[in-house]
N, C-alpha and C positions, 0 to 999 in steps of 0.2 A: 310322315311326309305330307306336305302343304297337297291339298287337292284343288283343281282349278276347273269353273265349271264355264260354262258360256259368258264369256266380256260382252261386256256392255258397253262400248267405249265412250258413250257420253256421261259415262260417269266417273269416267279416265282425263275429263274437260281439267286444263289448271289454266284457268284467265291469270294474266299479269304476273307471270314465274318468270324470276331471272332463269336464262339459260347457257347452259355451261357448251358453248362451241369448242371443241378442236378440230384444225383442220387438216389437211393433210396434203405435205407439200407435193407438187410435181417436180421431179429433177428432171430441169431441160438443159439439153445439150447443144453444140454446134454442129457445122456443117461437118468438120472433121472428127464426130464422133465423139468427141471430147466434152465432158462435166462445162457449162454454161455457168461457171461459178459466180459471176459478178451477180447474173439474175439470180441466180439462186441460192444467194445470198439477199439480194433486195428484196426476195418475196417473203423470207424468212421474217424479215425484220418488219415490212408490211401488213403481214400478218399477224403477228404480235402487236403493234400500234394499233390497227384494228379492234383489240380486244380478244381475238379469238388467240385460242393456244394451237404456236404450232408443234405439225407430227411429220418427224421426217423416217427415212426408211420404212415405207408404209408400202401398201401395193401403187398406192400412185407414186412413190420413188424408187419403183424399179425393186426392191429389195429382194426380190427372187432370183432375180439376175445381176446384182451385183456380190462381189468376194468380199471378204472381212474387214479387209486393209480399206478397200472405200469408201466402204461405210462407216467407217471407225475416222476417216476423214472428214464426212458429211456430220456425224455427233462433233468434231472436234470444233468445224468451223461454227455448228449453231449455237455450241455451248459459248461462243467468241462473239458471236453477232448479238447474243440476246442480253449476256449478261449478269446471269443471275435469273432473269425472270424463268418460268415452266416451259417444259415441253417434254412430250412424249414420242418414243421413236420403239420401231419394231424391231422386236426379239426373232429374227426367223432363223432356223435350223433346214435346212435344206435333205431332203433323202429321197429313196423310193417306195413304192407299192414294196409292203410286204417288211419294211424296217421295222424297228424297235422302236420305243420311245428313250431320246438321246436325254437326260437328265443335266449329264455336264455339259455338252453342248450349250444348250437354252443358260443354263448358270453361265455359261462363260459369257453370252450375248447379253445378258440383262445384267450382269455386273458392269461391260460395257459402257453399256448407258448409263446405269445408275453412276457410276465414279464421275462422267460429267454433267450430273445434276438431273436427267431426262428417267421417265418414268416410262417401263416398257412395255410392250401390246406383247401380249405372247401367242404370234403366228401360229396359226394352226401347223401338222405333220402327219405326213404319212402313220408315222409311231406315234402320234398324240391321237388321234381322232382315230383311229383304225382299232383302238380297243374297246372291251365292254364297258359303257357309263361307267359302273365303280371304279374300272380300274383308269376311266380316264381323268375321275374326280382324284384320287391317289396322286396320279404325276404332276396333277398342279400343288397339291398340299406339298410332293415333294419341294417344287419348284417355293412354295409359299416357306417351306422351314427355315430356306437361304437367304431371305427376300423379305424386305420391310415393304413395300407395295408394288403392283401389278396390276395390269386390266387385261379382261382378259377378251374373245374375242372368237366370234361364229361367223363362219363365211361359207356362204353359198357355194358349190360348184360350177356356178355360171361363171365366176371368174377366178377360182385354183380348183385343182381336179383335187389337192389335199384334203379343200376344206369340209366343213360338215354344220349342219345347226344340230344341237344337240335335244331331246327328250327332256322335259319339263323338271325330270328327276336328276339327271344330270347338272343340267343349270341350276337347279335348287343346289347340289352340293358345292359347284362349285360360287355361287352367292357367300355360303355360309364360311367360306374361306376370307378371315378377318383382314387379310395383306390382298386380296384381288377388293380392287375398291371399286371396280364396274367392269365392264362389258360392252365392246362392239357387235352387236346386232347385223348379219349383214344375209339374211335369207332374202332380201329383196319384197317381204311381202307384211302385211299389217299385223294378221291374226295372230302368228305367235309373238311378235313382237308387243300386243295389248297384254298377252299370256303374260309376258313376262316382265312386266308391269304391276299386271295384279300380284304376282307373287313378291317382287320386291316390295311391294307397300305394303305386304302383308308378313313380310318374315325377315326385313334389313331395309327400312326406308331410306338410310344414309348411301343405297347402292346406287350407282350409278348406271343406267341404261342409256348406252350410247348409239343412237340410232345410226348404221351405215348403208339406211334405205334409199338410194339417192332417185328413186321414184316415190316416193313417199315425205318428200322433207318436213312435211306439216305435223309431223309426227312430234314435234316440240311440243304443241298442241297438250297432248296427251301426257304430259309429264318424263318422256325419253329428253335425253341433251344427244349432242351428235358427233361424232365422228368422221367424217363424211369426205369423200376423194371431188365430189361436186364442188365442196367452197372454194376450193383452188382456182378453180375460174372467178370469183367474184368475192375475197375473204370482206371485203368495204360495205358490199351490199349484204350479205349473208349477216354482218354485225348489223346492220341498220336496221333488217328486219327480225334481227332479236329484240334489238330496244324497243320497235314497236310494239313488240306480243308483251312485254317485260311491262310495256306504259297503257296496256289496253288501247292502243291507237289500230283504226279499223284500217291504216294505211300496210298493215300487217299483211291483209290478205292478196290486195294485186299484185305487192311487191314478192310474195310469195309465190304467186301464179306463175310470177314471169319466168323466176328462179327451176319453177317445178319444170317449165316449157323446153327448157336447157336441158337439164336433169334428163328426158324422155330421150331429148335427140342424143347428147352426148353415147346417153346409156344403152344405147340398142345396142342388138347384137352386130356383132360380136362385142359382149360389155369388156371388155380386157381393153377394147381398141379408146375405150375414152379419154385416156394418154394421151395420146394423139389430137381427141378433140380441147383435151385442155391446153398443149403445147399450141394448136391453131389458136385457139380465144385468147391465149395471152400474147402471142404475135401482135394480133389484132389491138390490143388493151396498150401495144408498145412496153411490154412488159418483159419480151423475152426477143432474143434476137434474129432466132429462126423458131420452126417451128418443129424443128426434128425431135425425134424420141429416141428411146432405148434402140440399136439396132436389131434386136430379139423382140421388140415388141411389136403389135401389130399395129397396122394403120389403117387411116380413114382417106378416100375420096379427096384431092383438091377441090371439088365441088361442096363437099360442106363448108366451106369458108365461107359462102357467101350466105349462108343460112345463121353462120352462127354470128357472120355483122349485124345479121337482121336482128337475132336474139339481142344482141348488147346494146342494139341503137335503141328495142323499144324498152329494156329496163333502164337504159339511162332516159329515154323520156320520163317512164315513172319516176326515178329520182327527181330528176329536173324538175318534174310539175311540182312533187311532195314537195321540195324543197320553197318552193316559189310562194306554198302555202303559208309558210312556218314564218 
């Protein structure tokens, strides 16, 4: 077993690396509760022209609370909207404290996706994450015997009470699983995510580390690509400031700054509610028609509306100036 001793993270530095964004869509709804499908479908396809790959049934599309049938909708229409081109959509199996790990289940949800072209995240479970590391590196290999590729995917408990970041040895085993081609990162914090860094470029550099630290986005920096529920408020900008880090242009960092500023507000606590902040900023952006969410998910303040104009008027300044440069 790979041993890992103190990160150094400037030495984790990758100046002018393409970076591999996926983002992750918000499914906004209307006033009468009902799928917002025109927008969400136009963001689908937005997000793609952008450059970045979209992820739909993720936790910013609700996928904890919605049923099979409509999410087996939302794959249907993106496999229609895109084309042919990538995208990745969430594997979730649903249970409680104290289940089993469901094997057919998770196969039934990632053949799903795979038969319309999409590449699955395989949501954390109660019976996935609730057993010992070996045995929870096991049920992915199960999952990997069925399955030509997979990503796979740690999430903090600040936003599911399922999820879990796993032990250094754990993650190594599940790395070493040839069909899991990366991993969403989502403990919210730096250190283990350089961890596991070092241990990818030291035992599978072709892995993939998918940053879903959306207090942290600079995290590109470091050689992580992203995952991330924050792009959804900005997939336009979010690509612009890849290309900068991709071109060593130093227009990389404000525009990052601004992006990070979002990031803080949206993501406070209660972080589950930033749904809600992303359904407001695309209100705002004229991108969605209300600004309602999930009616199981939490919300935010009418008062943040006016903070997060503030946020979009001053990154659209930065664009505006970059641009004016160019």
């Amino acid at each position: 077993m790979t041993e890992i001793s103190t990160v150094n993270p400037l030495t984790l530095l990758r100046p002018r690396r393409k970076v591999e964004g996926i983002s992750a869509i918000l499914l906004p709804f209307v006033a009468s509760g009902e799928v917002d499908w025109p927008s969400f479908e136009a963001h689908v396809e937005r997000t793609a022209r952008c450059g970045l790959t979209p992820a739909v049934n993720m936790d910013t599309g609700y996928v904890h609370l919605l049923d099979a049938e409509l999410q087996d909708r939302i794959l249907d229409r993106t496999r229609a909207i895109l084309g042919g081109l990538p995208f990745v959509a969430g594997a979730f199996v649903g249970d409680q404290p104290g289940a089993a790990f469901q094997p057919d289940a998770y196969l039934a949800r990632m053949d799903a996706i795979a038969r319309r072209g999409g590449t699955p995240v395989i949501f954390q479970s109660y019976g996935l994450t609730r057993q010992p590391g070996p045995e929870i590196v096991a049920a992915y290999q199960q999952l990997a015997a069925k399955s030509d590729r997979f990503i796979g995917f740690e999430l903090t408990t600040d936003l599911a009470p399922f999820g879990a970041v796993y032990d250094l040895a754990t993650y190594e085993g599940m790395l070493r699983i040839p069909q899991c081609i990366g991993a969403k990162h989502s403990s919210f914090h730096r250190e283990p995510e350089w961890e596991r860094l070092v241990l990818r470029d030291r035992v599978r550099p072709d892995f993939r580390v998918y940053t879903g630290n959306d207090f942290a986005i600079d995290m590109i920096m470091y050689g992580s690509d992203y995952l991330l529920g924050l792009s959804t408020f900005a997939p336009d900008l979010f690509a612009l400031r890849d290309t900068y880090w991709e071109a060593g242009d130093p227009r990389f960092y404000e525009l990052n700054d601004q992006l990070q500023y979002l990031g803080y507000f949206a993501f406070r606590a209660p972080s589950p509610a930033y749904k809600h902040s992303a359904a407001q900023f695309l209100q705002l952006r004229g991108w969605t028609s209300t600004s309602q969410t999930h009616p199981r998910s939490p919300s935010r303040p009418d008062s943040d509306v006016e903070v997060l104009r503030e946020l979009g008027q001053r990154m659209r300044v930065v664009e505006s100036r970059e641009a004016n440069r160019e």
